[in-house]
C-alpha positions as CSV (number, residue, x, y, z in Angstrom):
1,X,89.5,88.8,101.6
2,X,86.6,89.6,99.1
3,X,85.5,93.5,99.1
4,X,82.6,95.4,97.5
5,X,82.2,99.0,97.1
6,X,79.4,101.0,95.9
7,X,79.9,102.8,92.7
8,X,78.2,106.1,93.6
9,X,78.7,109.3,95.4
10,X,78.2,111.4,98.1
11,X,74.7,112.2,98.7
12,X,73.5,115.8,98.5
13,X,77.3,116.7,98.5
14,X,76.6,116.8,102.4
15,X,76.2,113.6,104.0
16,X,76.4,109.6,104.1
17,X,78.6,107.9,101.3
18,X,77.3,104.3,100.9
19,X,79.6,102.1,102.8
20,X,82.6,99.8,101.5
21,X,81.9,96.4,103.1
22,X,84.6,93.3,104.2
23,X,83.8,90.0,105.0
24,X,82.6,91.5,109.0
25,X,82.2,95.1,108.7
26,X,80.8,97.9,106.6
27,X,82.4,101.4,106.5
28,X,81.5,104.3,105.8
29,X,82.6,108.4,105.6
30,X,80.1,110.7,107.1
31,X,80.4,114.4,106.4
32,X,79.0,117.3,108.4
33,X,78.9,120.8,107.2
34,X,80.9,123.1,110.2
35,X,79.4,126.7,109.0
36,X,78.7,128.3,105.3
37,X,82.4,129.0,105.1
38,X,82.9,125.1,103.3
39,X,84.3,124.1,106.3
40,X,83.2,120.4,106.8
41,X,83.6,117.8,109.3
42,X,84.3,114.1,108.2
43,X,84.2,110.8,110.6
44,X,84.6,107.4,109.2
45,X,82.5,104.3,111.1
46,X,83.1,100.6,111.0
47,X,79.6,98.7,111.8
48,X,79.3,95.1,112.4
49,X,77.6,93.4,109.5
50,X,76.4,90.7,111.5
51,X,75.3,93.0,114.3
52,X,74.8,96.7,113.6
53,X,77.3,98.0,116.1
54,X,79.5,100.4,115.9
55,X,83.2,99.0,116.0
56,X,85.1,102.5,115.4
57,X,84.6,106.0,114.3
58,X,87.8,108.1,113.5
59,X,88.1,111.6,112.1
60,X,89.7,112.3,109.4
61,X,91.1,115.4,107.7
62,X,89.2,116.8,104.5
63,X,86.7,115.8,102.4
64,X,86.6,112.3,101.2
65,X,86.7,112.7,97.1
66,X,86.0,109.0,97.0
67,X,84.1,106.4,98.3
68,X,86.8,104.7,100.8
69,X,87.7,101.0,99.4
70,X,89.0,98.0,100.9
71,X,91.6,96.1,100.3
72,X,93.1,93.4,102.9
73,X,93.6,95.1,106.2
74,X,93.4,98.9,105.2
75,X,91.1,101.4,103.9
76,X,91.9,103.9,101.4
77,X,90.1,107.4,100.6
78,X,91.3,110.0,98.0
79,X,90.3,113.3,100.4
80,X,90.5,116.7,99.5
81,X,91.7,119.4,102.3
82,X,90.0,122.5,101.8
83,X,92.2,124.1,104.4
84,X,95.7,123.1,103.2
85,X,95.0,125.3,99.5
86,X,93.1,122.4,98.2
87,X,96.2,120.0,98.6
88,X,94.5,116.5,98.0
89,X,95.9,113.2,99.4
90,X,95.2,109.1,99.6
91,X,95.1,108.1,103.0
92,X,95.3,104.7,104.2
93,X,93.5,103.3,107.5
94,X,93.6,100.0,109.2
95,X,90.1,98.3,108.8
96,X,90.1,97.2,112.3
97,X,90.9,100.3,114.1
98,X,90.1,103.0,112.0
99,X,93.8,104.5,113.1
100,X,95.5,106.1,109.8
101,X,98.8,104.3,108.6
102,X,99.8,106.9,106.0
103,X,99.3,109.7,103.4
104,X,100.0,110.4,100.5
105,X,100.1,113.9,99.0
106,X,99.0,114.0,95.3
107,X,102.0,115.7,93.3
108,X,104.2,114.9,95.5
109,X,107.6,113.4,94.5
């Protein structure tokens, strides 16, 4: 299954990262700043390419240090959480259902 991703970052730090797109569906991380204290909250969406809706939104911990990418079935997103002493992880997510299949914990043996 072909995949594209965009080769840029977040906007403004705060906001929409372009969107990682399969052969049906385009997804994206949205962040939302909580309060000035850097606490942030993150959703990722599935739309329909062919039809604009919205197939799934899921929270997820952290903030996404890189645009999520597809490959096959999952999604994967390198996400930094701010409220674990910067711990940073790679999180996989099935691409149909937005439910997370596993983490990873950078460092981590």
């Amino acid at each position: 299954m072909p995949a594209t991703t965009a080769a840029s970052g977040p906007l403004n730090n705060v906001g929409l990262f372009p969107p990682a797109t399969s052969d049906d569906l385009a997804v994206a991380c949205l962040q939302t700043a909580l309060d000035s204290s850097r606490s942030f909250q993150t959703t990722m969406v599935a739309v329909g390419l062919g039809d604009g809706k919205l197939r799934w939104n899921a929270d997820i911990a952290g903030v996404p240090l890189t645009l999520p990418e597809i490959d096959g079935d999952q999604i994967f997103v390198c996400q930094d959480l701010l409220s674990s002493g910067d711990a940073q992880l790679v999180a996989a997510y099935a691409l149909q259902t937005g439910a997370r299949l596993w983490t990873y914990t950078l460092g981590q043996l």
